[in-house]
N, C-alpha and C positions, 0 to 999 in steps of 0.2 A: 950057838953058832949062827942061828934065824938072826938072834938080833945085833951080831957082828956084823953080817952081811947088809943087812937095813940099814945100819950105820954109816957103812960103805957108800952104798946106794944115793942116801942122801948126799954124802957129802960132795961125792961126784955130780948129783945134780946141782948142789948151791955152786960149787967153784965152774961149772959150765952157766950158770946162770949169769956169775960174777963174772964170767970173762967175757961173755957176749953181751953184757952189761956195757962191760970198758970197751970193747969195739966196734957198740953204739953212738955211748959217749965220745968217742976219737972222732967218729965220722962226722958226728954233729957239730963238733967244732969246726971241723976241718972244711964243711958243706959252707958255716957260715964264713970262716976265712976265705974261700972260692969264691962266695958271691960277691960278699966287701971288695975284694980283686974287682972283679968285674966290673960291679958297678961303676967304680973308679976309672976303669980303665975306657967303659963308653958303650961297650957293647959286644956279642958273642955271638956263635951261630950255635944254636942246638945240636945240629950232630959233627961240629966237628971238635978240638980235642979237649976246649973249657967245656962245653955241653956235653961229653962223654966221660967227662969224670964228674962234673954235679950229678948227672944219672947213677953212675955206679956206685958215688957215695948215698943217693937216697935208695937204692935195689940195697946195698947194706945195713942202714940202718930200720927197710922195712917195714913204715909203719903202721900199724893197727888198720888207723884212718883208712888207708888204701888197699886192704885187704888182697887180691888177689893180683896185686901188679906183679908181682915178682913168677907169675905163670904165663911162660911166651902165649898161650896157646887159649886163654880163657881172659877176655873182658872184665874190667873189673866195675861193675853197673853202677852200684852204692857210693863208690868213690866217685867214681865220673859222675852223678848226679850231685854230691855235695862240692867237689870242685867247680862244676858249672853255676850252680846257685851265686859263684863269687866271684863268677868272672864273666863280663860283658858279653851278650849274647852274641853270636855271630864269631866269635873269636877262633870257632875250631874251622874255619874257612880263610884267618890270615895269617899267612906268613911272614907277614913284618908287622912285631908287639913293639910300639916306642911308648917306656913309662917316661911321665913328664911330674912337670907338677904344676900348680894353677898359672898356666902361661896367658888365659884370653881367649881359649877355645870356644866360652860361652857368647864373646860378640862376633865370630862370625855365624855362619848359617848351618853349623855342622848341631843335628840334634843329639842332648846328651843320652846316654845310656847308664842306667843304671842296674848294677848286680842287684839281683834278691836278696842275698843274704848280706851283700856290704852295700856302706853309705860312700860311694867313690862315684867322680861323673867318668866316662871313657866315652869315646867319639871315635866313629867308623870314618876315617880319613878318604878312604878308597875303598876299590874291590879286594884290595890287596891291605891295606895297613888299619892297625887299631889301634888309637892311642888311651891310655887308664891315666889318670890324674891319679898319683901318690902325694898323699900329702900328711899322712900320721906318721911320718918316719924310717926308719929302720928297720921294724919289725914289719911292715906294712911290703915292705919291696922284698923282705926274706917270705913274706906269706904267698905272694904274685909267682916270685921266680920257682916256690917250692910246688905249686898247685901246676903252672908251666910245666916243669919238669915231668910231674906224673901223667900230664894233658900227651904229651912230646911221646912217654913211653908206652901210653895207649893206643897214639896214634899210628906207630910205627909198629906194632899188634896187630894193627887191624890193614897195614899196609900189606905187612908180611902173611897173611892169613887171604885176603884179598887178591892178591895180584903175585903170577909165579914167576922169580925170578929169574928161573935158570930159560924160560921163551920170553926175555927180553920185557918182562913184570906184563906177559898178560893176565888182562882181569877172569879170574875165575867167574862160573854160572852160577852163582850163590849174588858175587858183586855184582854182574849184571841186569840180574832181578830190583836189588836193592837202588840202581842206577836210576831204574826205569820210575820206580814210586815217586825217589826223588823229583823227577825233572815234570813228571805230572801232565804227561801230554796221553796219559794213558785210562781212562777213568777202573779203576778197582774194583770189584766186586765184593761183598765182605768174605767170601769165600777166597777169592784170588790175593786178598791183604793175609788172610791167615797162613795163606802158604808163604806168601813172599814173608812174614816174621818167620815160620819153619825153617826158612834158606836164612836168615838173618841170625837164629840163633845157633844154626849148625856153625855159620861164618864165625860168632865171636866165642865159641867155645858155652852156651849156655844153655839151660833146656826152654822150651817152648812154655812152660809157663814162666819160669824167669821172665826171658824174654818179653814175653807179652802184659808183666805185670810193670818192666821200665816202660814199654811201649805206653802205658797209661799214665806214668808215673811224668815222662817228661813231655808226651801231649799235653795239647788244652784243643779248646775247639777251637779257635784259628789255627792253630799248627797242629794238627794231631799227629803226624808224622814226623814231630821233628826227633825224634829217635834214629830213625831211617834216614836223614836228612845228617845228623850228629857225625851218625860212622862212615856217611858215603864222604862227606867232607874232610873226617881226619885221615883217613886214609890216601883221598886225592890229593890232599896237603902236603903229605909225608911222599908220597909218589914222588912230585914232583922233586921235595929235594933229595929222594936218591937221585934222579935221575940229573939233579943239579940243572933242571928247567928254569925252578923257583925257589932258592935256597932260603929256610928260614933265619930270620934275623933277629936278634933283642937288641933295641936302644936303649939309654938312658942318655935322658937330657943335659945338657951343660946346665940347665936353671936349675934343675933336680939336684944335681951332684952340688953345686953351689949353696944349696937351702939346709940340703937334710944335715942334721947334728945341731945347727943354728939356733934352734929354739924360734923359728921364723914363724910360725901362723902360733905358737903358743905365749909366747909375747903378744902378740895381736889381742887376743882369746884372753887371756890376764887383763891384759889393760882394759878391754870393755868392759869385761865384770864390774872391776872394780872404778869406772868410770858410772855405771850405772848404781854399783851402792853408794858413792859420792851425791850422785845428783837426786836418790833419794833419801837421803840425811841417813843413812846405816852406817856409813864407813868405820865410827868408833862405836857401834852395839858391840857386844860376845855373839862371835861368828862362829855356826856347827858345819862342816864342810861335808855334804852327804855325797860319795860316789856312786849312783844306781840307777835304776830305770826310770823315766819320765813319769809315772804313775803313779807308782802305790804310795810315795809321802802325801803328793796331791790327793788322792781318794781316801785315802786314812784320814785327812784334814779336814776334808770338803765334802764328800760325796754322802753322807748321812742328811745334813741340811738342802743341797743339790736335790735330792731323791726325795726329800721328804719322808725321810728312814726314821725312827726314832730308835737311838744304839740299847741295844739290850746288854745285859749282863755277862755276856759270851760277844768273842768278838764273829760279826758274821762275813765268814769267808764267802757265803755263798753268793750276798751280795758284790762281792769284789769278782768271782767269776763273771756273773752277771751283765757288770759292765766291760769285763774284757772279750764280751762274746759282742755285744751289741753297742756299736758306732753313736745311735742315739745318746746312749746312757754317756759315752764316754764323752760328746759335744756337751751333754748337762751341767755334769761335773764341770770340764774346763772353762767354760763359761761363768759357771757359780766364784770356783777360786779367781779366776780374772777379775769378777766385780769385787768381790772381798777383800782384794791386796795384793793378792798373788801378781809377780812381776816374768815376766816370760821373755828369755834374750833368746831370739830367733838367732844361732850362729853364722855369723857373714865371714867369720876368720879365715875359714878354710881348716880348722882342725875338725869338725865334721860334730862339736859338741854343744848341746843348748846347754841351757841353765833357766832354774826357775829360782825364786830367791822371795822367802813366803817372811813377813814379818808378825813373829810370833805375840809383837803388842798388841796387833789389831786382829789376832785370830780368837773367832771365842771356837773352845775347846769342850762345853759342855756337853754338845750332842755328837761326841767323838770317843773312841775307845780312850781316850784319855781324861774324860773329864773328873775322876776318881785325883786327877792327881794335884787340883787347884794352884796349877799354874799361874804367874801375875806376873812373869821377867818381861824384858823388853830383848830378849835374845831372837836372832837372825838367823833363819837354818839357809844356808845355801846345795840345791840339788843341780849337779851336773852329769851329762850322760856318760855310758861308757866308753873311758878311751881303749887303746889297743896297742897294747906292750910298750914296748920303748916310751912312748908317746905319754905314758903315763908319767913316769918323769920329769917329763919334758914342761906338763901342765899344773901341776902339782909345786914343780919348783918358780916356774913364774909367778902362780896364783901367788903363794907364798912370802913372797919379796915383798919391801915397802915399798911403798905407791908416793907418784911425787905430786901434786896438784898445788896450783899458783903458788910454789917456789915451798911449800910445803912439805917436810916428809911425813908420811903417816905409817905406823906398824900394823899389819891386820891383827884384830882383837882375836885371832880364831882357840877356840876353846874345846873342842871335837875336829876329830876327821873320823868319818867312817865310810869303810870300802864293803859293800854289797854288791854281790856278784853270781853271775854263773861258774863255775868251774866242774874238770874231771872229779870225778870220784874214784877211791880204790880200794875203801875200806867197805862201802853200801851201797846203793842201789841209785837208778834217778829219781829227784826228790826229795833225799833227805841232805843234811844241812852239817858242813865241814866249819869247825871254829879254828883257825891259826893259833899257834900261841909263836910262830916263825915263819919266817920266807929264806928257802933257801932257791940261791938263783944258778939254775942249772950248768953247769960247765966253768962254773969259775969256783974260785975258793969265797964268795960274800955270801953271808947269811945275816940275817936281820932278826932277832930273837926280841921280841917287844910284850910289854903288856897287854892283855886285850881285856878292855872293858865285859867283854861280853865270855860267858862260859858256857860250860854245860849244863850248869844248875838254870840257867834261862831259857832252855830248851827242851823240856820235859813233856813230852807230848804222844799221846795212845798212838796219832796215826805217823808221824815222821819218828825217823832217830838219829838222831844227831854224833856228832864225831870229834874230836878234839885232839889237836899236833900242829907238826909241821908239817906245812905245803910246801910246795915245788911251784918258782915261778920259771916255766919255762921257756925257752927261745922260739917254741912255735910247739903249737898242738899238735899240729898233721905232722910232728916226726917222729913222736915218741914211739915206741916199741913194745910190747908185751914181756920184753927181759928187762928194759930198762926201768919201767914201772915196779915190775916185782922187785929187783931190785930196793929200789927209792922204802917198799912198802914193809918187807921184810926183813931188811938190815938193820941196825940201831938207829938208819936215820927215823924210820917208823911212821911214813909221809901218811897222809891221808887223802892229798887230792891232788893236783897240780890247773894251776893258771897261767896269765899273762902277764899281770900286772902288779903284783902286791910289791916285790920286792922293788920294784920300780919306786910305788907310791910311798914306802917306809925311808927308801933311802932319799928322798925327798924332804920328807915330812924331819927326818933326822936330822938331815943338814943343816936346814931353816930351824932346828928347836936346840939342838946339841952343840952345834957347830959357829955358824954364820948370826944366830940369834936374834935373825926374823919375824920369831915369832916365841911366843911363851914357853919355856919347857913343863909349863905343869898340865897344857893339853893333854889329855885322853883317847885313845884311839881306840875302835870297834872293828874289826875285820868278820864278816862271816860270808858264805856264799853255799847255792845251793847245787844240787848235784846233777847239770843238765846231761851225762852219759858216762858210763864208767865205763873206759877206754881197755881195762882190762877183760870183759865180757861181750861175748860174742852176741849181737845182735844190740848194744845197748852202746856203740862208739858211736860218737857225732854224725857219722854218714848214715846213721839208721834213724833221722827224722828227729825232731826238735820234743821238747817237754808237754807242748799244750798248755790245757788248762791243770795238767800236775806240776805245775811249777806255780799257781798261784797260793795255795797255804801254806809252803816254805817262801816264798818271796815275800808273803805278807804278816807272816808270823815272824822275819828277820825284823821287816820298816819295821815292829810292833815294837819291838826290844830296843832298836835303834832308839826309836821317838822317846819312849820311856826313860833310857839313862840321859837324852839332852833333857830332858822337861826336869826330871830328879835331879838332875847337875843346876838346873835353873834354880830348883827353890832353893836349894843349900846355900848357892850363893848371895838369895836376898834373908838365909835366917842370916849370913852372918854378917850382912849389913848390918 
């Protein structure tokens, strides 16, 4: 009868898991149909009836990321520091956000702003307005409007906690306190700041050392109170537009609405590339298309001769720390690859991505973890940086295309593409290292089921452990959910991680190789990426702080495998010359 009932148990919990699975899934479509509306449409107010249902479909879908929004009564600290990291400072003090896209804002006198965590310019218009330059897309204005949204449901948290409605929203003695640090006509005592965070954390629902550990977390020593300075703002914000003083606003630009879908700064970004392997005699090499971080092909190449390193037997991670700790080391290296050949396209497009493009004829390989493999091709690796969702697409299918030059058409010789990456985890820890053998792209019926160069048997290693399936690409990180994840991880589809970009980049790379015939079909593809938080564990989702230096022997054990199958791919093709 015990194990009737257990039976029971479970299955009651997989079809509750399964249903609020699909009432995730619903929401997220339906959040992103709201926004596409909108966007179109020019512009919204946050609380009134488009910004009261974006809200209640993100309070439904809940995500991880945002941990304690869905509690009127408790600040959610973790969230609100990783949304601020990505959104222009000053922003929880305006009430009118216009996203634009590269209009000109840089020749007048307005200086730009840039987020911590994103590469976007935004400029403070006024007291009152702040304009964010969108220019990756699609995914880029559903990232802004989602991180809004949760900024909007905080703020009116701390409104509602602050200020009592039913005597005409007076400020409570907790906001008063908190007023007074602000405005800083007051000098503090360190005894009199300890209390005023006491009254600060009773205001957001938090304890005293919480409290005091954001207080350190979103200080620096110019602003050490901008904590204090964060909730007296969102809250004044939100005051006002109950009070319909200063009603908040979202624009979007007529240039914006006109560009995005366009393929407008990714055409730009294509054509210089391939304008610069033109003008230095590459265009018909065999081209390796690397998607990853600016570093570690270059220091895997370079940075042993740089250094004055002689490669031992073992590849040395410690040195690759080494230079991601210390700025010196890292000017040596670039320096060394720039005199050696290395080609560096500072991006002026506006998609926000460089490129290096290293020519493997004139690279000697001896004093590199690879000289074991006596390479002698004249093969091209080209490195670009990370794009961000949709946007991948976008750059992927330009790059792709043939290029016209003095009435010429030319095919790109490309012979690899490989995508290196950060993504969730849901199978292991941060750190360890997800192989695709699929992308499936969240909320619609496409999935991309490909070969991957690279397996498990290439990843066999004491201190990481690596993983192998299908990934999830999906419409944004910060909405997934902890039912939807189990889900994805539990059911036959049997996911292992979820991203931004791969299914982007496959259906790209498919089209150009299967389809439209661009490009060769007997290219090769490598997908791996490593595990910067697992979305489903508590304390280890993206808003609890980035990888460190434990992201360097998974990110540099991936380039290791990467470089290896183009250098292997290289010789096979000159035995069978």
């Amino acid at each position: 009868m015990k194990l009737a009932g257990d039976f029971v148990y479970l299955c009651e919990i997989y079809f509750m898991t399964n249903s609020r699975a699909r009432e995730t899934t619903e929401a997220i479509e339906r959040l992103y149909i709201s926004m596409r509306h909108l966007f179109y449409r020019g512009f919204f107010k946050p609380a009134g009836v488009s910004g009261e249902s974006i809200r209640s479909l993100l309070k439904t879908i809940n995500p991880e990321i945002y941990g304690t929004m869905n509690v009127p009564n408790k600040l959610e600290l973790d969230g609100l520091m990783y949304v601020l990291d990505r959104l222009p400072e000053g922003i929880e003090e305006c009430a009118f956000i216009h996203l634009t896209s590269d209009e000109g804002f840089d020749k007048g006198s307005f200086e730009p702003i840039v987020p911590k965590k994103r590469r976007r310019n935004c400029y403070r218009i006024d007291e009152h307005q702040m304009n964010i330059e969108v220019l990756l897309g699609r995914s880029e204005i559903y990232d802004i409007l989602t991180h809004l949204t949760f900024l909007f449901i905080e703020a009116d948290k701390v409104r509602n906690l602050a200020f009592i409605q039913e005597e005409n929203w007076k400020p409570t003695r907790a906001f008063k306190i908190i007023e007074e640090v602000v405005k800083g006509e007051k000098k503090f005592s360190r005894r009199e700041k300890e209390v005023a965070l006491i009254h600060l954390s009773s205001l957001i629902g938090r304890t005293f050392d919480e409290t005091l550990n954001a207080y350190n977390t979103f200080g620096d020593d110019n602003n050490p109170d901008r904590l204090f300075k964060i909730i007296y703002n969102l809250g004044k914000v939100s005051l006002e537009d109950a009070k319909q003083t200063r009603e908040r606003e979202i624009h979007f630009s007529a240039i914006l609405k006109e560009r995005v879908g366009h393929h407008y700064f990714g055409e730009k970004w294509a054509n210089k590339v391939k304008e610069v392997l033109f003008e230095n005699n590459l265009h018909m090499r065999p081209l390796h298309i690397i998607s990853a971080n600016m570093h570690s092909v270059k220091n895997m190449l370079y940075a042993n001769d740089a250094l004055k390193k002689k490669q031992t037997k073992e590849v040395d991670y410690k040195l690759y720390e080494d230079i991601s700790n210390k700025k010196d080391l890292r000017d040596k290296v670039s320096k060394y690859a720039l005199d050696e050949g290395l080609i560096y396209i500072n991006d002026k497009s506006g998609s926000n991505i460089d490129v290096q493009i290293i020519d493997l004829g004139k690279t000697d390989l001896k004093n590199t973890p690879f000289g074991h493999i006596k390479f002698n091709g004249d093969d091209v690796i080209m490195v670009f940086d990370y794009a961000f969702g949709e946007q991948a697409f976008e750059i992927m299918d330009e790059l792709l295309r043939p290029f016209e030059h003095q009435g010429e058409v030319y095919m790109m010789k490309v012979k690899s593409v490989s995508i290196m990456g950060k993504a969730g985890i849901l199978a292991g820890g941060k750190g360890d290292i997800m192989i695709p053998t699929s992308h499936i792209f969240e909320g619609t019926a496409d999935n991309y089921p490909f070969e991957n160069a690279l397996s498990l048997e290439d990843f066999k290693d004491d201190e990481l452990r690596a993983f192998e399936g299908s990934m999830i690409t999906v419409l944004g990180t910060s909405l997934q959910n902890r039912d939807i994840l189990s889900y994805f991880m539990n059911t036959s589809w049997k996911a292992i991680g979820l991203e931004m970009e791969g299914a982007h980049y496959q259906k790209a790379i498919q089209v150009a190789s299967k389809i439209r015939h661009h490009i060769s079909p007997d290219l090769f593809v490598m997908y791996a990426y490593y595990a910067s938080d697992n979305p489903l564990e508590t304390g280890s989702t993206l808003s609890s702080g980035g990888l460190g230096l434990t992201g360097v022997k998974p990110t540099y054990l991936i380039t290791l495998r990467i470089l290896e199958k183009i250098l292997e791919s290289g010789k096979k093709q000159i035995a069978k010359k």
